[in-house]
C-alpha positions, 0 to 999 in steps of 0.5 A: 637417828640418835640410836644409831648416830646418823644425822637427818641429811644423812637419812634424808639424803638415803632416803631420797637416793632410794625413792629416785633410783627406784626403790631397791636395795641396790640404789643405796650402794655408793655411786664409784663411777663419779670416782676418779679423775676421768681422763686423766693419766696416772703416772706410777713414779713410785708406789704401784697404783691399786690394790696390792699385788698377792700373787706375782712380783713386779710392777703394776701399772701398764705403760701408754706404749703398752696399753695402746698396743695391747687394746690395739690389738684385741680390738682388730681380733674382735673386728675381724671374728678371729676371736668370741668376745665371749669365750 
């Protein structure tokens, strides 16, 4: 543990992580879900929020008004069969 600068909670920690979430790889990778402030809107006063933008110009974040007629909307296409979710 010297060699490679972890400390023993640090492998502990791994090790159990591994052995309860079946013992592949992928129960290592670092849980993003717990992340975040759930339920809670961001307010976008001045820095655009998330990664920065590559293509396009503009403003990032999509105001209440915006979202809620937008998920509004694909929702009612998505109930009626106008649309595939899969396409």
């Amino acid at each position: 543990m010297e060699r490679h600068g972890v400390t023993n909670q640090t492998v502990y920690r791994l090790l159990r992580r591994y052995w309860q979430r079946g013992m592949c790889r992928n129960a290592l990778l670092p849980d993003y879900v717990n992340s975040g402030a759930r339920g809670k809107r961001r307010k976008p006063n001045q820095a655009k929020l998330g990664r920065p933008r590559v293509v396009m110009e503009g403003k990032g974040a999509m105001s209440r008004r915006t979202s809620s007629a937008f998920f509004a909307g694909s929702s009612r296409n998505v109930c009626s069969g106008k649309t595939s979710v899969h396409s």
